[in-house]
N, C-alpha and C positions, 0 to 999 in steps of 0.2 A: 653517223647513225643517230637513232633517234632514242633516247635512254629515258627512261622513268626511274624515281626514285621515290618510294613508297613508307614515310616515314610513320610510324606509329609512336606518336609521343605522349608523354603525360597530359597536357592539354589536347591537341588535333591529331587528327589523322592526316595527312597532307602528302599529296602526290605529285611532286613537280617534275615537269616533261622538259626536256632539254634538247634540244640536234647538238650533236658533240662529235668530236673525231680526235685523236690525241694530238696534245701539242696547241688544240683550239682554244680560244673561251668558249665555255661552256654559252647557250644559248638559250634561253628563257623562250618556252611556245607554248605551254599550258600549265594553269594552277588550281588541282580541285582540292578542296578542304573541308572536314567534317569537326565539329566543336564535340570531342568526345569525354574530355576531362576524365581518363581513368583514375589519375591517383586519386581523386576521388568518389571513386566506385569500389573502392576495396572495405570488406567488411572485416569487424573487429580484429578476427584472426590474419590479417592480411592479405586477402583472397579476393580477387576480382571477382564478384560475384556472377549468376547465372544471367541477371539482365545485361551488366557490362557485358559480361562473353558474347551475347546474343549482338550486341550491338555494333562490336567489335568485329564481329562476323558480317553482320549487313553490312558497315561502312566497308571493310575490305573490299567485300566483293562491288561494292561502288563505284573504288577506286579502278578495279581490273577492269570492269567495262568502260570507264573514260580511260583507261590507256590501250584498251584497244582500240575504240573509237577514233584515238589522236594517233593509231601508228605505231604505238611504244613497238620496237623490236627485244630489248633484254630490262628486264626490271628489277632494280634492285629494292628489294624488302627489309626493313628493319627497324627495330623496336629497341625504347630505351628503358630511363629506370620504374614506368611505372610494370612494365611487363618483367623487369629484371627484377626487380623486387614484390613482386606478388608470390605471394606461399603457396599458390595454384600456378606456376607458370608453364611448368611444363606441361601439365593439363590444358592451358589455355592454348599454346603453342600447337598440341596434338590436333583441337578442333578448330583453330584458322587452317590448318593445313589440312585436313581430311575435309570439313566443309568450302576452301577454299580453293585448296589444291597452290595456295601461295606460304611457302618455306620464311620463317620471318628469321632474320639474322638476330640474336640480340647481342646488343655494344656493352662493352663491359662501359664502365665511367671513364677509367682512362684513354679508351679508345674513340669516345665521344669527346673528351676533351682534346685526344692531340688531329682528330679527323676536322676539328673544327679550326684546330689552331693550325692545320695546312691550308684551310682556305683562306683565314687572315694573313696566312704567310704569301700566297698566292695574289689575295686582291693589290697588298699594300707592295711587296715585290721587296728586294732583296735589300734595299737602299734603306728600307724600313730600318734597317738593324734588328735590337734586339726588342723580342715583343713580349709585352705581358697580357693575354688574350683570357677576356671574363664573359662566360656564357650563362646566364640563368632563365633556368627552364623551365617547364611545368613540376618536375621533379625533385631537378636536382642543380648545386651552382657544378658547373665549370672552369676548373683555371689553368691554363698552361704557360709557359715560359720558355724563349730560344732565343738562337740566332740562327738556327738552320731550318728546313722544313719539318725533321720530326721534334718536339721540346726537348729542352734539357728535363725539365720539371711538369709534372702534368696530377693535379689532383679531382676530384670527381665528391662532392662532399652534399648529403642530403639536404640540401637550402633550396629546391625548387618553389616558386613563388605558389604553385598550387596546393602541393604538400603542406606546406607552412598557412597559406589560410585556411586549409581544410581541418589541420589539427592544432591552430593557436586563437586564432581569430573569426569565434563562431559568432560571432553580433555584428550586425548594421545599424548604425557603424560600431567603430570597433571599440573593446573597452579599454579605455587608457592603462590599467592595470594588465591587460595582455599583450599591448602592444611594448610595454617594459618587458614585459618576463620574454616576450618574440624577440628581443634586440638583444637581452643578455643571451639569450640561446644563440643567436646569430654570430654574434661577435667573438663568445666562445669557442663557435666552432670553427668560424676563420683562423682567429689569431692563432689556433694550433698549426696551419699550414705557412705562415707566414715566414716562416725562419729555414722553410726547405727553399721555398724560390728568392729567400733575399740575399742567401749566398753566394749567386752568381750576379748581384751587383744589382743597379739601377737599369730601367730599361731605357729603352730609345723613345720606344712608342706604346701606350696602354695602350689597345684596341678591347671594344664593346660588340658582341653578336648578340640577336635574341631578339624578340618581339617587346620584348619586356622593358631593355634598355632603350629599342628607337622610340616606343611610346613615351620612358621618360624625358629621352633629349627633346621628343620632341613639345610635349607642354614644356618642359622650360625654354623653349624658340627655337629650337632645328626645324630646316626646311621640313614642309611637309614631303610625304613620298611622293606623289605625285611632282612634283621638281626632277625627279630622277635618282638612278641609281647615284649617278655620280658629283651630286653636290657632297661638300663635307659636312659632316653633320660633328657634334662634339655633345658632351656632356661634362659641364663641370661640376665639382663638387658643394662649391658654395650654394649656386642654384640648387643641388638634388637635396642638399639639408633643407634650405627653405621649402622646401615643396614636403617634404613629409610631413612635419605637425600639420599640413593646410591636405592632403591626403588623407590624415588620421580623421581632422575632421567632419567631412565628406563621406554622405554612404556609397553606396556602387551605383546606385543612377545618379547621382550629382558627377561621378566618376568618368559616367561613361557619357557626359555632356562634355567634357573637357578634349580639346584639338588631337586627334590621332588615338584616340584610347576606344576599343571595341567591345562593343556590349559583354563579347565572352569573356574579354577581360578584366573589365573596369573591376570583379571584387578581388582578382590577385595582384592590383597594381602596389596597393600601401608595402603588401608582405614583397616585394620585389624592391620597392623601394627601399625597405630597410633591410636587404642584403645586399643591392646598391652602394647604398651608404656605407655599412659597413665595411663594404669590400674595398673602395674605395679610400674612405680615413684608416685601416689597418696596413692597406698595402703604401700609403702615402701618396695615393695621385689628386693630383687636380684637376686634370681634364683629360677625360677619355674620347679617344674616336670612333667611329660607330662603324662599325662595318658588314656591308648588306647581305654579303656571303658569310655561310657555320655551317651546322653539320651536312643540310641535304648537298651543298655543293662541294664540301670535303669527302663524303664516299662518291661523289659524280668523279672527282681531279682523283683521287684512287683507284679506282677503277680504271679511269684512260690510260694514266700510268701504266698499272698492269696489265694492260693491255697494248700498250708498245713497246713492252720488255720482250727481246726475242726468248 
């Protein structure tokens, strides 16, 4: 069958169309995208405001008519922490669904973290062993940890690279006094999650999702995407230190000159970078793997699942 999955993120809106049937890989046939950056459209009180709504409203219905156009039979709708964390959500939720007539699911953080950490369970397959899987979003970071499909450990922590330059880093470029105060924040907030996932040992394999980390692997020399899904790509730590003071320096259009980084997001690349970092010398890795599959293809493999459970 032919499945849409309708993601409303903190950065895009993004609708990927797949032909799937249980038990398949999943299959890549159309990808529409809209650059909607809610988290930051929220006003003082934390409120998506009436323009974000309106907008939020248009790209939806965008999406519904390119998945009609392509086919879609059943589509899965769902929104993360800029819609979960907005002071107006259930407001917001009421008018994509009365103006849209589409039900938007929202993921808690944990359930984005371990839907993501089934598809890293999934690409890299069982041999992987144990995984330590790091997603950072428009919103928010992600990290979970296993040796089975669902984690043993899965936390959900506000580090998203959008969030973090909307509310640390208002100058281009940035001012070296807030990009300290952005790292002590950062690393605070990691190192408190650090002592839940270190108890079940060292892992086998980091793995990295997100737009955020293949743009960094890939200025530091991972293939580009065009190469394909299935070159390895990696990201070490040495490289990602050196690239941030040479990031800090850099406004967002020297940014977005730089190999695989796109205009929408050349000004969240530094603030990604230094959760990056951080997440990386806190948790002790040296090199992370990148993998092409996270959340929209972890509710695509849940869904098939439940749907070949008699």
């Amino acid at each position: 069958m032919r499945l849409g999955v309708l993601d409303v993120g903190s950065n895009t809106v993004h609708l990927l169309v797949v032909d799937a049937h249980p038990g398949a890989r999943p299959l890549p046939a159309h990808s529409h995208k809209a650059e909607l950056r809610l988290a930051q459209l929220l006003d003082e009180s934390g409120a998506i405001d009436s323009v974000g709504v309106d907008k939020l409203i248009a790209v939806v219905q965008e999406a519904l008519e390119a998945a009609e156009d392509k086919g879609v039979e059943d589509l899965l709708p769902f929104a993360t922490s800029a819609v979960r964390e907005a002071s107006n959500a259930d407001d917001v939720l009421a008018r994509v669904r009365a103006e849209t007539g589409v039900e938007l699911q929202v993921l808690t953080g944990a359930e984005e973290a371990r839907l993501t950490f089934l598809a890293a369970r999934r690409w890299f397959g069982w041999s992987a062993g144990k995984l330590l899987v790091l997603d950072i979003g428009g919103g928010s970071l992600e990290i979970a940890y296993g040796i089975d499909e669902e984690p043993d450990a899965a936390a959900s922590l506000p580090l998203g690279a959008g969030r973090l330059t909307a509310g640390w880093l208002p100058n281009d470029p940035a001012d070296p006094e807030d990009i300290r105060a952005l790292r002590r924040h950062v690393r605070a907030q990691i190192a408190r999650t650090v002592g839940e996932f270190s108890r079940f040992g060292a892992p086998d394999h980091v793995v990295a999702t997100s737009k955020t980390f293949r743009q960094l692997a890939r200025i530091a020399g991972a293939a580009r995407s065009a190469d394909g899904l299935y070159v390895q790509r990696e990201l070490k730590r040495r490289s990602l230190e050196d690239w941030v003071p040479r990031l800090a320096a850099m406004t967002t259009a020297e940014r977005a000159e730089l190999p695989g980084v796109s205009d929408g997001r050349a000004n969240q690349l530094l603030a990604g970078a230094i959760v990056a970092a951080g997440a990386m010398d806190l948790f002790g890795v040296e090199t992370l793997e990148i993998c092409p599959w996270a959340l929209r293809e972890g509710v695509i493999l849940r869904t098939l699942d439940q749907m070949a459970t008699p």
